[in-house]
PAZAPA-4460 file (N, C-alpha, C; in steps of 0.05 Angstrom, whole numbers, plus 32768, in hexadecimal, padded with zeros to 4 digits):
% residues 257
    n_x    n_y    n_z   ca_x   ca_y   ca_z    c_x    c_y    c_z   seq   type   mol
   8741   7E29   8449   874A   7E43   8454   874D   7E57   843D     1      X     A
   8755   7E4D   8424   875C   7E5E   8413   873E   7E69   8402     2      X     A
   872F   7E53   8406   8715   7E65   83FA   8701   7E76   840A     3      X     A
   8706   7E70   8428   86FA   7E8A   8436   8715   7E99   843F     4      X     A
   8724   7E9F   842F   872C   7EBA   8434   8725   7ED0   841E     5      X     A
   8724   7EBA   8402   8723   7EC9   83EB   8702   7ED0   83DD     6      X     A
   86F6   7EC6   83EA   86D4   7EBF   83E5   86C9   7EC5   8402     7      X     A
   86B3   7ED5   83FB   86A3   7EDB   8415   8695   7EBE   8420     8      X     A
   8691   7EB4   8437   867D   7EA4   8437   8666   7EAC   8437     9      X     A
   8654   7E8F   8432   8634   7E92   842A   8627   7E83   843C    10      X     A
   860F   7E91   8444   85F4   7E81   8455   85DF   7E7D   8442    11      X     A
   85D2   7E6C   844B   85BB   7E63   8441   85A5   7E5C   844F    12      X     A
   8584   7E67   844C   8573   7E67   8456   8560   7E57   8449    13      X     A
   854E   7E3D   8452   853F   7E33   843B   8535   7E1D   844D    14      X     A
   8520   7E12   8440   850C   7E09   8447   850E   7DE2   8444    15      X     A
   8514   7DD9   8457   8519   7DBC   844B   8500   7DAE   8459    16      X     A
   84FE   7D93   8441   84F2   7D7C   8449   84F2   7D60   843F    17      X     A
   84F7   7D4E   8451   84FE   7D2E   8447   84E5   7D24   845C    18      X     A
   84E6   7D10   843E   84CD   7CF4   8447   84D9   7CEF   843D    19      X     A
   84BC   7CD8   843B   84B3   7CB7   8420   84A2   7CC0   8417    20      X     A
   84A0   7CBD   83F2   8483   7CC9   83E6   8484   7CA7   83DE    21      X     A
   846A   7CA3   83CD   846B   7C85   83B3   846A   7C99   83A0    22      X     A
   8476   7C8C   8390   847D   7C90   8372   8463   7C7F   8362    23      X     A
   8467   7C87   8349   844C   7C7F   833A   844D   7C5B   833B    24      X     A
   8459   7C57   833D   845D   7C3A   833F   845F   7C26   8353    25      X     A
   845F   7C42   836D   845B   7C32   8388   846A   7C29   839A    26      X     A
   8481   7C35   8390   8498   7C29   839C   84A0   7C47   83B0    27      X     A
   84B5   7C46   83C4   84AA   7C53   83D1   84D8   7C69   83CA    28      X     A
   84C1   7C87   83CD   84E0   7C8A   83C8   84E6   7CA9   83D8    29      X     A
   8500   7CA8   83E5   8506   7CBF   83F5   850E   7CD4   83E8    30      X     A
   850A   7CEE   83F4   850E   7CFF   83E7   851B   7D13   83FE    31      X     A
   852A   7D2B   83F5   8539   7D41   840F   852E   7D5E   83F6    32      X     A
   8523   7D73   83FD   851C   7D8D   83ED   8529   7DA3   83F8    33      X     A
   8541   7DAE   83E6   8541   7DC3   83FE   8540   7DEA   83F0    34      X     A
   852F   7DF9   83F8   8528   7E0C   83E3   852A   7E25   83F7    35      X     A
   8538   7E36   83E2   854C   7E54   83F7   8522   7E6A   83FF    36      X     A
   8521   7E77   840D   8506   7E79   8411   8516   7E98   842B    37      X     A
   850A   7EAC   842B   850E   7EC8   8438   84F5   7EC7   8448    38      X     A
   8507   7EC1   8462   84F5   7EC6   847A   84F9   7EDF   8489    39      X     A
   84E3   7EEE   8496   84E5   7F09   849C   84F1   7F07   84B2    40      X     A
   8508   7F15   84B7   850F   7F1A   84D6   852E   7F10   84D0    41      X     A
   8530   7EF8   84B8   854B   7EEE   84B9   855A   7F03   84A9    42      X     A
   856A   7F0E   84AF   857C   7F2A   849D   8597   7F19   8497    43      X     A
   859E   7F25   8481   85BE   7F1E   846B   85CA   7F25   8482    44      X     A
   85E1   7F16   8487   85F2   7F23   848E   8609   7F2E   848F    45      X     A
   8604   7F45   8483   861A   7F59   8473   8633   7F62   8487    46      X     A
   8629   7F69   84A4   8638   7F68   84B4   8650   7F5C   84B9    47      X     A
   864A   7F44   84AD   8661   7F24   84B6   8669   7F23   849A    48      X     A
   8665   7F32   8489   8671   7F24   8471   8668   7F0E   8460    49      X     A
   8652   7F03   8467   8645   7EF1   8456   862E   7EF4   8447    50      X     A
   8632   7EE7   842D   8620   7EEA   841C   8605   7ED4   841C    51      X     A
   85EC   7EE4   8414   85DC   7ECC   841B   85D8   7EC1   83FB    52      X     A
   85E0   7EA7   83F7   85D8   7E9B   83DB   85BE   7E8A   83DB    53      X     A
   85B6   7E86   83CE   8596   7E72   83C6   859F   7E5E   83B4    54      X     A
   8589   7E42   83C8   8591   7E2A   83AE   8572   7E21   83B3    55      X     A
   856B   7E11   83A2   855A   7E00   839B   8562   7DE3   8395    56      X     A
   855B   7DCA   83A7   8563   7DB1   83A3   8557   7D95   83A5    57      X     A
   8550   7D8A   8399   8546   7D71   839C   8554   7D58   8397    58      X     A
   855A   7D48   83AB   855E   7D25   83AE   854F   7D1C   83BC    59      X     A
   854D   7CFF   839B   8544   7CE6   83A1   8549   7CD4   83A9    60      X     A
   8545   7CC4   83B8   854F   7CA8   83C4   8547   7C8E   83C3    61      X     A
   8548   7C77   83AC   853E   7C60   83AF   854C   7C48   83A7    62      X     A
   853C   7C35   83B9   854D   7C1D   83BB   8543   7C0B   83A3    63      X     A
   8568   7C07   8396   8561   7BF5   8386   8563   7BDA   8387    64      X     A
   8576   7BCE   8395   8574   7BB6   83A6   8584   7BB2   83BF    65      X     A
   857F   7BA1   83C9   858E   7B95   83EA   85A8   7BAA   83E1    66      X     A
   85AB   7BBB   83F7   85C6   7BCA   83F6   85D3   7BE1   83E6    67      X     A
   85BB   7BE4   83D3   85C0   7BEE   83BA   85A7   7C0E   83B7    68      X     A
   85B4   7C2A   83BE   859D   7C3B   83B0   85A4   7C4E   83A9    69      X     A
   8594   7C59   8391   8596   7C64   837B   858C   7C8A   8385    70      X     A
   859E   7C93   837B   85A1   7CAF   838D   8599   7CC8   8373    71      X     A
   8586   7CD7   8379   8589   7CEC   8359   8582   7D03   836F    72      X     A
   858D   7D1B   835A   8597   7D39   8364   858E   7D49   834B    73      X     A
   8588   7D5E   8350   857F   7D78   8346   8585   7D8D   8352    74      X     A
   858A   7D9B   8347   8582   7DBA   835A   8597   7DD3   834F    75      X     A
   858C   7DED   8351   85A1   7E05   834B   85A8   7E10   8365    76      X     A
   85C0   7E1D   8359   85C7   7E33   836F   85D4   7E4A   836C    77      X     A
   85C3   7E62   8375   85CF   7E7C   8371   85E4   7E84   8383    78      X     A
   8602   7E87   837D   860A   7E89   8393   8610   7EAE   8395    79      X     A
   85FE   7EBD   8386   860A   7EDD   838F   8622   7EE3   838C    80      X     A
   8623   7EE0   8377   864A   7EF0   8371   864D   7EF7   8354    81      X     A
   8640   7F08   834C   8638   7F0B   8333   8651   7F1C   832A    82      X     A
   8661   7F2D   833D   8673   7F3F   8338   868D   7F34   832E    83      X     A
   8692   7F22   8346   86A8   7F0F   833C   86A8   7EF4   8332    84      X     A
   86A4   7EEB   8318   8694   7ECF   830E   86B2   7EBD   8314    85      X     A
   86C3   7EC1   831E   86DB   7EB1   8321   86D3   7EA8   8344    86      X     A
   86CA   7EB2   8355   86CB   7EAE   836D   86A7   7E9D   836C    87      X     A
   8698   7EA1   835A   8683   7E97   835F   8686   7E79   8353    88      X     A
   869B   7E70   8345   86A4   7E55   8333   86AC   7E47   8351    89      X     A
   86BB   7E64   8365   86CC   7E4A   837D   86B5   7E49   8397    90      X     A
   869F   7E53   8395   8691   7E4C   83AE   867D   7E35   8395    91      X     A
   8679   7E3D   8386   8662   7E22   8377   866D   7E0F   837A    92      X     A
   8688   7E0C   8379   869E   7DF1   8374   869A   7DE7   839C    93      X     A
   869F   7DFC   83B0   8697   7DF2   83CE   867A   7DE5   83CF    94      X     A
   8664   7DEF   83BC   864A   7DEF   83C3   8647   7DD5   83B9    95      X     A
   864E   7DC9   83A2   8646   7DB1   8392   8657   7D9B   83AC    96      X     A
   8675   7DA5   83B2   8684   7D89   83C9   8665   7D83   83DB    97      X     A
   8660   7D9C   83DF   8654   7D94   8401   863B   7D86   83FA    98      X     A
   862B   7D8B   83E2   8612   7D7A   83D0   8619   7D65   83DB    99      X     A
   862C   7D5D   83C5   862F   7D3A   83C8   8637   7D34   83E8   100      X     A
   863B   7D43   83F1   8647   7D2F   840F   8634   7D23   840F   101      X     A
   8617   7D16   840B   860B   7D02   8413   8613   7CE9   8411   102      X     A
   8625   7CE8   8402   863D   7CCB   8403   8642   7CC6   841F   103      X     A
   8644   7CD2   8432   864A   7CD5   844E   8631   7CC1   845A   104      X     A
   861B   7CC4   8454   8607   7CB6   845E   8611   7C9B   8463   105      X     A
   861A   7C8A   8451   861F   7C75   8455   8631   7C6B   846B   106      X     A
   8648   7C87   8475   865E   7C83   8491   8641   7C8F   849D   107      X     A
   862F   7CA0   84A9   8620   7CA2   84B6   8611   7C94   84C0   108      X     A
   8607   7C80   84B2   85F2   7C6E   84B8   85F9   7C5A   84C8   109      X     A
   861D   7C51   84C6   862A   7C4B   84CD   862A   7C4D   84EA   110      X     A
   8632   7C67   84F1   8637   7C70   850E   861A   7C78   8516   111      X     A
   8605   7C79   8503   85F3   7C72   851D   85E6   7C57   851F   112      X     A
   85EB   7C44   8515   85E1   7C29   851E   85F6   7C1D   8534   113      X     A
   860B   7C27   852E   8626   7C20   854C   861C   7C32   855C   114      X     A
   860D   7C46   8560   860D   7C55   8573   85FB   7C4B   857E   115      X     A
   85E4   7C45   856D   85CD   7C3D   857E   85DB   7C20   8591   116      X     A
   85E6   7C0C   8586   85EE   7BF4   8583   85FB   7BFB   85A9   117      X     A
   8607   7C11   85A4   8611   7C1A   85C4   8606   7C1F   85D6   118      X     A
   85F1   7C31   85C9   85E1   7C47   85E3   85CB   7C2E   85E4   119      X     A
   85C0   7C17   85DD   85B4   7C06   85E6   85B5   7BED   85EA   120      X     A
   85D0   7BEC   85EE   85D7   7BD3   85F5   85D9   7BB6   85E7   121      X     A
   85DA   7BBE   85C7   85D3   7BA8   85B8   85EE   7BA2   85B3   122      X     A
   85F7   7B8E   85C4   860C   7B8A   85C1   8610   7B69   85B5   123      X     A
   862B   7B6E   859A   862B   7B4F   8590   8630   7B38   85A5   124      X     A
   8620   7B2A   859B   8629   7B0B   85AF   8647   7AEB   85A1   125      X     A
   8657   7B02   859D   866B   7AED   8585   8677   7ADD   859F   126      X     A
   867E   7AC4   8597   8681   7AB3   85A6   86A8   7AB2   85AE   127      X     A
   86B5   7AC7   85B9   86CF   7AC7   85BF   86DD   7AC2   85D6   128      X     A
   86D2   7AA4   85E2   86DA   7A96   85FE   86F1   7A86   85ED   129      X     A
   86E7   7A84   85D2   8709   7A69   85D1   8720   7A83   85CC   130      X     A
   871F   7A9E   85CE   8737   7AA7   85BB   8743   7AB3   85DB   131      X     A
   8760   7AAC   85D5   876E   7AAA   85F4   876F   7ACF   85F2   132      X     A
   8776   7AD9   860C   876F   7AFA   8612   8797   7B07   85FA   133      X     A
   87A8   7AEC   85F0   87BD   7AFB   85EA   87B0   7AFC   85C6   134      X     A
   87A4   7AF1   85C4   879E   7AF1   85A4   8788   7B01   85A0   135      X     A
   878C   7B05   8584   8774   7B1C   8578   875C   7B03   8567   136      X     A
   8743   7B16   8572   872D   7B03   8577   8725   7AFE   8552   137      X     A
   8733   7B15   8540   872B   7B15   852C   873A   7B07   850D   138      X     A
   8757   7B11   8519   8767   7AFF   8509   877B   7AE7   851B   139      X     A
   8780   7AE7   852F   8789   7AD4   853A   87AD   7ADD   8545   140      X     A
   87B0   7AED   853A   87CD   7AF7   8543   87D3   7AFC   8563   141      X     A
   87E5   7AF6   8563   87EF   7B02   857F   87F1   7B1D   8588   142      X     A
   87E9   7B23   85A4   87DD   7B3D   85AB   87EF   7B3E   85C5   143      X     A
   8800   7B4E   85C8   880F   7B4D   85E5   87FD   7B61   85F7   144      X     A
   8805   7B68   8611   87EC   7B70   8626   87FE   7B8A   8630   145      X     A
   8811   7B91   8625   881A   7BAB   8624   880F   7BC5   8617   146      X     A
   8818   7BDF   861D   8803   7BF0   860B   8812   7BF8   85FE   147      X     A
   881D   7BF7   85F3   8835   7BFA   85D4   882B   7BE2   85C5   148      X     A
   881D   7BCC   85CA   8816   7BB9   85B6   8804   7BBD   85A6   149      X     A
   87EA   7BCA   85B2   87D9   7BDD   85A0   87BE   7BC8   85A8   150      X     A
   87BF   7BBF   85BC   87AB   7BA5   85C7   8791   7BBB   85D4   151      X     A
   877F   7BB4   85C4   8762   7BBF   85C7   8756   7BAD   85CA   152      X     A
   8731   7BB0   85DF   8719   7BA4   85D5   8700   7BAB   85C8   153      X     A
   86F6   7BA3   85B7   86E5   7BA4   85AE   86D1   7BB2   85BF   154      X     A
   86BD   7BC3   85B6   86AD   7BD8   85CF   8697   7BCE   85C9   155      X     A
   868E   7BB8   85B5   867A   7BA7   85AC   8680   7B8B   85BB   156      X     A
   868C   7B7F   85B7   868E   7B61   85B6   86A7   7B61   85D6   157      X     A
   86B4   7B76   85D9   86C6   7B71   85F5   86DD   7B57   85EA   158      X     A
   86DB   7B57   85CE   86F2   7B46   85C5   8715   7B56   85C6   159      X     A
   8727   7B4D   85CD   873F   7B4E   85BE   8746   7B59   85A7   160      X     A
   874E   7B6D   8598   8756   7B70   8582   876C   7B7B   857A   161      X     A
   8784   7B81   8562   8794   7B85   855F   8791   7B9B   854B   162      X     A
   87AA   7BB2   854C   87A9   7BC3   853C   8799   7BC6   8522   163      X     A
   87A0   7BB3   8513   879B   7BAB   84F6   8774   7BA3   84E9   164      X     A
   8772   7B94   8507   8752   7B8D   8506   8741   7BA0   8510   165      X     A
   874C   7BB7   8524   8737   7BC5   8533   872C   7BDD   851F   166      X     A
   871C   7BEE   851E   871B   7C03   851C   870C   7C22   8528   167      X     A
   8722   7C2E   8530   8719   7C46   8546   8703   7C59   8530   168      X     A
   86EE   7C64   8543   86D9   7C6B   8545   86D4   7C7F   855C   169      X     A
   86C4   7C99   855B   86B9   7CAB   856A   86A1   7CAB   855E   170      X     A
   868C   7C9A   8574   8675   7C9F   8571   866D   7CA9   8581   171      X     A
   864A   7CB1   8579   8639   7CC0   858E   862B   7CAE   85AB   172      X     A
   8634   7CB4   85BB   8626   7CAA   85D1   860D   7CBD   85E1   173      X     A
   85FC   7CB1   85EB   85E5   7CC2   8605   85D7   7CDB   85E8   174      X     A
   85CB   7CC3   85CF   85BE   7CD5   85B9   85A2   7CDB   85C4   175      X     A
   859D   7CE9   85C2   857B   7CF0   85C3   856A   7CE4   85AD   176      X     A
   8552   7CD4   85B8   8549   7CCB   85A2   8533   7CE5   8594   177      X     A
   8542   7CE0   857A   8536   7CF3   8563   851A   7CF0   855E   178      X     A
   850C   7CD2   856C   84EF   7CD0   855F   84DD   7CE6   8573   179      X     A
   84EE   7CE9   858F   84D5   7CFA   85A1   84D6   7D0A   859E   180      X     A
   84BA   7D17   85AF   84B7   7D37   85AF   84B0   7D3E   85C7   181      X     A
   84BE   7D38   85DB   84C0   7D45   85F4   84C8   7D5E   85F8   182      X     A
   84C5   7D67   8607   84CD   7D89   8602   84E2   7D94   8612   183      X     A
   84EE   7D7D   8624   8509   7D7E   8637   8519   7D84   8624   184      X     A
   852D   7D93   862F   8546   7D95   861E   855E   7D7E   8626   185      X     A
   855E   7D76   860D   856F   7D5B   8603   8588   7D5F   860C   186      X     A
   859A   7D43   8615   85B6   7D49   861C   85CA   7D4C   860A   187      X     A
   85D7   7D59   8615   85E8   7D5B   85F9   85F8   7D48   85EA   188      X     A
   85F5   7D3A   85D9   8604   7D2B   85D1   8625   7D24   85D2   189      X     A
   8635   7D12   85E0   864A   7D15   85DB   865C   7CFE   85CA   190      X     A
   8671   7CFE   85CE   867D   7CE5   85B1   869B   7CE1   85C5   191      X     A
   868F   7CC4   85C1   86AC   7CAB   85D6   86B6   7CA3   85B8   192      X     A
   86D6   7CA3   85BB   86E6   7C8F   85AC   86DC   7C79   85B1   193      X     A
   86E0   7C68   85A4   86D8   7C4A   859C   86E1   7C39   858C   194      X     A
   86EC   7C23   8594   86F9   7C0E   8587   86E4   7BF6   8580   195      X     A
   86E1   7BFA   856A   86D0   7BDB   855B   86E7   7BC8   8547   196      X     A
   86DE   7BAF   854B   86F0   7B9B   8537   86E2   7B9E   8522   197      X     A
   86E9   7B91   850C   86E1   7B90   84F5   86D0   7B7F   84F2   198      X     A
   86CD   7B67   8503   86B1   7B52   8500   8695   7B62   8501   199      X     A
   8699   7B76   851E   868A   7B7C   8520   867C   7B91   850D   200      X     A
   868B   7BA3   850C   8684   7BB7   84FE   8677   7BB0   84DF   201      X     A
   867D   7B9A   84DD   866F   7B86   84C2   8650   7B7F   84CC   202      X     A
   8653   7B78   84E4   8633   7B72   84ED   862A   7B8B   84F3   203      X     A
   8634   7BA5   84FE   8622   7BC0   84F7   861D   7BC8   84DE   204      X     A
   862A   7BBF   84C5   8619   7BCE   84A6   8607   7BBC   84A4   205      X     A
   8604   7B9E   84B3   85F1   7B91   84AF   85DB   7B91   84B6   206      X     A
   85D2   7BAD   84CC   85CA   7BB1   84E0   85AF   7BBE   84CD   207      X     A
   8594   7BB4   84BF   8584   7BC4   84B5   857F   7BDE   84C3   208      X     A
   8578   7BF4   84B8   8576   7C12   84BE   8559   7C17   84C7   209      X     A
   8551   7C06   84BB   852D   7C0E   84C1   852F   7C00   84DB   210      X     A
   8544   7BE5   84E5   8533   7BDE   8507   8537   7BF6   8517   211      X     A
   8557   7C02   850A   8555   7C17   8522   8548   7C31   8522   212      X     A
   853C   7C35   850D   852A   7C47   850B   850C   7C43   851B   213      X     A
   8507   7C27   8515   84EC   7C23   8521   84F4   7C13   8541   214      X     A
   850D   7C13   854D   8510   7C0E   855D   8510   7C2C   8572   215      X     A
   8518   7C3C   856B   8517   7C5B   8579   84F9   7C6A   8575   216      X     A
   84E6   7C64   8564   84D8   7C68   855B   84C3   7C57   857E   217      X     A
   84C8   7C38   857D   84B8   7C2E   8590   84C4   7C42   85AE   218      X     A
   84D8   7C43   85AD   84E7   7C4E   85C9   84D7   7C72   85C8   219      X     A
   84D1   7C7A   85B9   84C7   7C9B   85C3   84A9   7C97   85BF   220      X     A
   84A3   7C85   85B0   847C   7C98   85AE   8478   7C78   85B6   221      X     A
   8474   7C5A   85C8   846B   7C42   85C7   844C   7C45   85C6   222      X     A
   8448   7C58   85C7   842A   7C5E   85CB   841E   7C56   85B1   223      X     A
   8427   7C66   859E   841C   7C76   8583   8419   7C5B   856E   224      X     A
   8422   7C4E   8575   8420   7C30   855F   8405   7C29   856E   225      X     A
   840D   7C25   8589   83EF   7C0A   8593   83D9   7C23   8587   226      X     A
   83D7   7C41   858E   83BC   7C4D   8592   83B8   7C53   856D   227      X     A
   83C7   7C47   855D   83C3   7C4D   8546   83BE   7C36   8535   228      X     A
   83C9   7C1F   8546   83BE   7C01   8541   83D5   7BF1   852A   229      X     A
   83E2   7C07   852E   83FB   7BF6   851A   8413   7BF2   8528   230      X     A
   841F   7BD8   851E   843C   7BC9   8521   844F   7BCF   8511   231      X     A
   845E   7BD9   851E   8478   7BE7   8515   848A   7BD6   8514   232      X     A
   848D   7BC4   8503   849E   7BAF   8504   84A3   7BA9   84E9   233      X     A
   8499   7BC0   84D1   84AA   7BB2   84BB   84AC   7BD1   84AC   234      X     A
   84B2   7BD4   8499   84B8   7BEB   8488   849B   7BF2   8476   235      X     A
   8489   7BE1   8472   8476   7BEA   846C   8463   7BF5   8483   236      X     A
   8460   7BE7   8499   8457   7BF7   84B3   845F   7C10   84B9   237      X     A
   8474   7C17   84B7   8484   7C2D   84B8   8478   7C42   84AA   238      X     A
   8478   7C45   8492   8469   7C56   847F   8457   7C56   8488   239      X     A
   8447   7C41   8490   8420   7C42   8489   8428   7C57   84B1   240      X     A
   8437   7C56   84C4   8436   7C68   84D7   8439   7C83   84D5   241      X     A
   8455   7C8C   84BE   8459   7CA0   84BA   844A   7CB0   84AC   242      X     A
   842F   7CA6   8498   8423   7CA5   8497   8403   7CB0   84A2   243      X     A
   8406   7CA9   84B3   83EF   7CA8   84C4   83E0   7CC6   84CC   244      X     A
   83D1   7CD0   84D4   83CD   7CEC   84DD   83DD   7CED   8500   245      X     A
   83DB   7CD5   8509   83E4   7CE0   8523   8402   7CE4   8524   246      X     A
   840C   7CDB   8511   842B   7CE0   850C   8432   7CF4   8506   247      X     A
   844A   7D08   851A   8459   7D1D   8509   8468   7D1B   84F6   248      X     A
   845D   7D20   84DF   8477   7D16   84C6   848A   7D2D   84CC   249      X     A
   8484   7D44   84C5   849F   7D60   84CC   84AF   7D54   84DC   250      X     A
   84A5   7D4E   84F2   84B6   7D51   8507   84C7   7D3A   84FF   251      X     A
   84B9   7D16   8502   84C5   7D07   84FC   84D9   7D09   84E3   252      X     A
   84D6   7D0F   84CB   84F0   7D14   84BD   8504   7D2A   84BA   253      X     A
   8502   7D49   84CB   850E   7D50   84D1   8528   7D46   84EB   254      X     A
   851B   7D37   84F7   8533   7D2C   8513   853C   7D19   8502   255      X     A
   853B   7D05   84EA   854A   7CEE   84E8   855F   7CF1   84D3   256      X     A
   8558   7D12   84C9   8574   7D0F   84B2   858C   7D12   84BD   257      X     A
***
């Protein structure tokens, strides 16, 4: 609050793009570009009080092992405040927080492998016929069947759980899949509270990213693998599709960031 009262805010106009390139060595590595660029027709808007600033930015993304990847950043930014260099120190200091939010990816990826995990039914199969309906399926404590006890189920597993083991969640439900290009207009996304235990939610980070990538991928185009003659069933397939001329890359990596 206190720095948009005392600092004008800033927009930004610019040109982004994420893939996969190979690197000289073959290995395959992500990248996000994002570069300030004056398009005709878009006007400052002086009216509202905001200043338009320009950045230039590049991150890299690669994996260095099971679980593990290695993140690099570049980039300037002008933020237009040349008059007051005290107010341009406190929006550079906003501009650099919001950079790194890509730390966030990792809660993102998160809620969308549970989301998918919902909107299609992949639901865990944990075996909780021996745990009686008063106990918690995760630590074993006693669970009374009042609602002051704090007695939840699992929205995965339909287990029992207790305050301490569960944890509440608003995810996205009824997502549009990002791989199509239908030209209907998509529903709007909305977001259910949700209670997951902790077992589970251990088997969603376990949940590789690429099935559900190439699992939404089979659900919008099933066509485009057979008439292209490739099997989308591993992470090298994947590339050699995105790849391909019949593939939209724009499109495809614009909908998945």
């Amino acid at each position: 609050m206190f720095v948009s009262v005392v600092v004008r805010p800033r927009d930004f106009v610019y040109l982004e793009s994420t893939g996969i390139a190979l690197d000289s060595h073959g290995e395959h590595v992500g990248y996000n570009l994002r570069h300030s660029v004056e398009v005709p027709g878009v006007r400052e808007l002086h009216d509202h009080q905001i200043v338009r600033a320009n950045i230039s930015f590049c991150r890299l993304f690669r994996q260095k092992k099971q679980g593990l990847i290695e993140v690099f950043m570049t980039g300037c930014v002008d933020a237009m405040g040349y008059r007051y260099p005290i107010y341009t120190s406190i929006v550079m200091t906003q501009i650099a927080d919001a950079l790194l939010s890509f730390q966030r990816l990792l809660l993102n990826a998160r809620m969308k492998k549970l989301a998918w995990m919902l909107n299609h039914n992949q639901r865990q199969s944990l075996d909780t016929s021996k745990k009686p309906n008063n106990e918690c399926s995760s630590c074993g404590c006693s669970v009374g069947r009042s609602i002051l006890s704090g007695r939840r189920q699992c929205t995965l597993c339909s287990s029992v759980v207790c305050p301490q083991c569960r944890v509440p969640l608003k995810v996205a439900r009824d997502v549009p899949n990002m791989f199509t290009k239908e030209k209907k207009a998509a529903p709007k996304t909305r977001y259910e509270k949700t209670t997951v235990c902790r077992p589970c939610l251990r088997e969603v980070d376990r949940i590789d990213a690429l099935d559900v990538a190439i699992d939404e991928i089979r659900r919008a185009s099933p066509l485009l693998a057979a008439e292209s003659g490739l099997a989308v069933t591993s992470a090298s397939s994947l590339f050699s599709l995105i790849n391909s001329d019949q593939f939209d890359r724009d499109f495809f990596f614009h909908s998945y960031q």
